[in-house]
N, C-alpha and C positions, 0 to 999 in steps of 0.2 A: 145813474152811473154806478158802476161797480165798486167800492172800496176796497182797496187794497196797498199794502205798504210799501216802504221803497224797496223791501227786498223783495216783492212778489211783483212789484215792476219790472225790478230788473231781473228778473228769471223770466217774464211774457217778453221782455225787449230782446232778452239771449235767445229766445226761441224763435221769432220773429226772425233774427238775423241768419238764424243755425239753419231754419228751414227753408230763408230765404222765399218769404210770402208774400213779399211782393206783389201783386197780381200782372203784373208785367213779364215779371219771371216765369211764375206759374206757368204762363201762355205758351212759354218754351221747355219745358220740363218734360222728361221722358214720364211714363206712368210709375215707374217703379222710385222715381223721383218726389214726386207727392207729398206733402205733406201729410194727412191722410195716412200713406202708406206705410212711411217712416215713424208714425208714433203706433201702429198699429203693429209693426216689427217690434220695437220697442217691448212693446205689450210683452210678448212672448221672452222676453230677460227682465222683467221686471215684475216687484212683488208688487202687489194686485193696489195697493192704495198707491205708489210711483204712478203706476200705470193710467190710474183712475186721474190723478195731479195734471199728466200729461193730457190725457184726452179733455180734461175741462177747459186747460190751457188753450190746445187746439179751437176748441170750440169758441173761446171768446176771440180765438184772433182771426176766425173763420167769418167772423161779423162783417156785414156791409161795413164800411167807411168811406171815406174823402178819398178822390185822387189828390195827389199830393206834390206839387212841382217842386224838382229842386231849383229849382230858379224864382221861387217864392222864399226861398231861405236868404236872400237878400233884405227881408224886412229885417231880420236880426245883423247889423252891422258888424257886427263883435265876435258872431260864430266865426271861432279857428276854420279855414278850408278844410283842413283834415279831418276835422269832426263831423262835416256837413249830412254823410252815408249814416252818423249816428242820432243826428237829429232827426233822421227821416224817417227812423224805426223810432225813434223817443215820439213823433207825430205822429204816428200811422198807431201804435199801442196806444196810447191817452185818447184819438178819437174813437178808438173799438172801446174803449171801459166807459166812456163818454156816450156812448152810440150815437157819437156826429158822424153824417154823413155829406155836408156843404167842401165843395170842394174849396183847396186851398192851392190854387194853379197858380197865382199871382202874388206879386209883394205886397200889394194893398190887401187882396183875401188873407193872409195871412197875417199881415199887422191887424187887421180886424180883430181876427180870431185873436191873439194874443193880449191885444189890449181889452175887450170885452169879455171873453172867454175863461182866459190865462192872466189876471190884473197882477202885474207885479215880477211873473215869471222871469222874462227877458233879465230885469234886473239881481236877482234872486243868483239864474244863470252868471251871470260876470262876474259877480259875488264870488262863487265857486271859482271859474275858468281864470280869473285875472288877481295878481297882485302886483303891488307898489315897488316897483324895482329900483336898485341903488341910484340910480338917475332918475326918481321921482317917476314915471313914467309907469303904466300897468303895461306889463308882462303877465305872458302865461303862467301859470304855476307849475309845478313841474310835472303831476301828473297827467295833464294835459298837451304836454311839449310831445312833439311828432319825434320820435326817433328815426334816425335817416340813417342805417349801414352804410349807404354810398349808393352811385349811380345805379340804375337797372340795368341789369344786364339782359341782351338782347335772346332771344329764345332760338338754338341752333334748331335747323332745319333736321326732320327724321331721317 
């Protein structure tokens, strides 16, 4: 496995989401959409070690891994629904540093994974995401609360 720290995770998980690597996505992506393409533009505004930072990035999240269901994110009881798109890039980055590639479709493959895999994680997570609110009860903590403007509004026709 790769070593690397929480802030070089979270720069593989921001690019992950930025380039939208998915392989799902990919499958629909125009060329000039690519991941690939887009760090290689990149290149050309950036000074040579940026540039170099990005393409090594590229290249570890370019690695086989796990299909990944969101409907597996049911082993974690606790994950806020709002976060659930960000879990999926927090799992999809940790099995490419890990180079798993056991798919994780199901709520049992997943608690698997987490209890054998990941010992302690889940809890570690709630840790973070949840505190003791004035009615005794865990609440989210703030940085975790979904902020909501108001209803969506409807997308007028061209």
């Amino acid at each position: 496995a790769d070593a690397v720290d929480q802030h070089e995770f979270g720069f593989l998980v921001h690019m992950w989401e930025t380039l939208n690597m998915d392989k799902n996505l990919l499958g629909r992506r125009e060329p000039g959409q690519l991941p690939a393409f887009v760090v290689a533009l990149a290149r050309t505004h950036c000074m040579r070690e940026t540039a170099d930072v990005l393409s090594r990035r590229l290249e570890l999240l370019s690695r086989p891994g796990p299909a990944i269901s969101g409907n597996a994110l049911d082993a974690i009881p606790t994950l806020p629904k709002h976060m659930r798109r960000a879990a999926l890039s927090n799992l999809h980055v940790l099995c490419r540093l890990r180079r798993l590639t056991e798919p994780l479709l199901s709520t049992s493959q997943l608690a698997d994974f987490l209890e054998n895999r990941c010992p302690g994680l889940v809890a570690q997570l709630e840790q973070e995401w949840y505190e003791t609110g004035a009615d005794g009860k865990p609440q989210l903590r703030h940085p975790y609360m979904t902020s909501k403007p108001g209803p969506k509004r409807k997308k007028q026709a061209k």
